[in-house]
C-alpha positions as CSV (number, residue, x, y, z in Angstrom):
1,X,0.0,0.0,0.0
2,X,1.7,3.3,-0.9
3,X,2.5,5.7,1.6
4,X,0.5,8.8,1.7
5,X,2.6,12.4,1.7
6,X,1.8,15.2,3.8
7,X,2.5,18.8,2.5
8,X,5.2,20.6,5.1
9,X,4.1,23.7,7.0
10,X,4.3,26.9,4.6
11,X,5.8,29.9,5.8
12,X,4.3,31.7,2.9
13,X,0.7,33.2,2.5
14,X,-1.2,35.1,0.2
15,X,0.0,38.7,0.4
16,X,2.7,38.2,1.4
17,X,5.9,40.8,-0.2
18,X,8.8,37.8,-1.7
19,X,11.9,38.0,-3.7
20,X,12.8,35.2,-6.4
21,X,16.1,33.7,-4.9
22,X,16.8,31.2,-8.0
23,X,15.8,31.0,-11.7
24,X,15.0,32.8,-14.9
25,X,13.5,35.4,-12.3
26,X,16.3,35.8,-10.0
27,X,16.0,39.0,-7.5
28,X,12.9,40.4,-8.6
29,X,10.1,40.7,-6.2
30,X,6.6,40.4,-6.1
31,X,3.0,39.8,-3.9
32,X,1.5,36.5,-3.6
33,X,-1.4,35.9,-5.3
34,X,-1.9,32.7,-4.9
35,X,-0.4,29.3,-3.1
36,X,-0.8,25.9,-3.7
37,X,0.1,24.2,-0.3
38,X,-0.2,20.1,-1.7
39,X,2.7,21.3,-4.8
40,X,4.6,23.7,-2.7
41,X,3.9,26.2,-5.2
42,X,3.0,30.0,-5.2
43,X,2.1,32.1,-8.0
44,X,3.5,36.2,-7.5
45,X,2.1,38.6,-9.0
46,X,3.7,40.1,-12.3
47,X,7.0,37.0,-12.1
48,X,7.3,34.1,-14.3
49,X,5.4,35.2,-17.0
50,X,4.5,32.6,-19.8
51,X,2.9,33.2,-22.7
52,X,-0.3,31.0,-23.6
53,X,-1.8,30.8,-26.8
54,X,-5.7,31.0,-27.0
55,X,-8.3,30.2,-29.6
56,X,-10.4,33.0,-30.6
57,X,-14.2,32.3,-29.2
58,X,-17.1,34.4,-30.2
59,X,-16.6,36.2,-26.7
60,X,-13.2,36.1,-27.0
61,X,-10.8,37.4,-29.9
62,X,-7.9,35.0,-28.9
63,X,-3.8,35.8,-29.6
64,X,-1.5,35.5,-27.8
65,X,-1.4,36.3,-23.7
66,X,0.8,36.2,-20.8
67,X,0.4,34.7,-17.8
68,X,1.9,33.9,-14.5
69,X,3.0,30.7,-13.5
70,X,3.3,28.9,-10.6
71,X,7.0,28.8,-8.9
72,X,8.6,26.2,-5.9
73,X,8.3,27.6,-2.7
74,X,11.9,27.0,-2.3
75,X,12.6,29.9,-5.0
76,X,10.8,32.1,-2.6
77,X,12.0,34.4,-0.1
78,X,9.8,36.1,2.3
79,X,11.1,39.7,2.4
80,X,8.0,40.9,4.1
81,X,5.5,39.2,5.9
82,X,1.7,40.4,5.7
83,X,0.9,41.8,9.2
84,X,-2.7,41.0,10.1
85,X,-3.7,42.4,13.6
86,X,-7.1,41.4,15.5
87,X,-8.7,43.8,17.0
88,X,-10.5,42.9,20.3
């Protein structure tokens, strides 16, 4: 029976400030937009920009758009941490 795997504790969130620390994207910075905790992936906003190709719809005129991708969590730095404060 396989063994199941458990995703490791994040220490980033969405809106949180980070700085690329390896890749194509190397010491640019960005906000999170989004993380994906089971692929230890974030997306941040304008970084790792990929360009998909879409078909033109009647809505929609198609060409060709860019996108962000995901990147690993381990090519992320936290540089600022969002501060969230309860009031009581």
């Amino acid at each position: 029976m396989p063994t199941k795997r458990f995703a490791p504790k994040l220490s980033i969130k969405k809106g949180d400030k980070v700085m690329v620390i390896a890749g194509s994207n190397k010491g640019e910075s960005g906000e999170v937009k989004l993380v994906f905790p089971k692929e230890n992936r974030a997306i941040v906003d304008g970084l790792n920009l990929v360009k998909k190709h879409t078909k033109a719809t009647q809505d929609n005129p198609g060409g060709i758009n860019e996108i962000e991708s995901p990147i690993h969590i381990s090519n992320l730095m936290v540089v600022d941490a969002k501060q969230v404060y309860l009031l009581e």
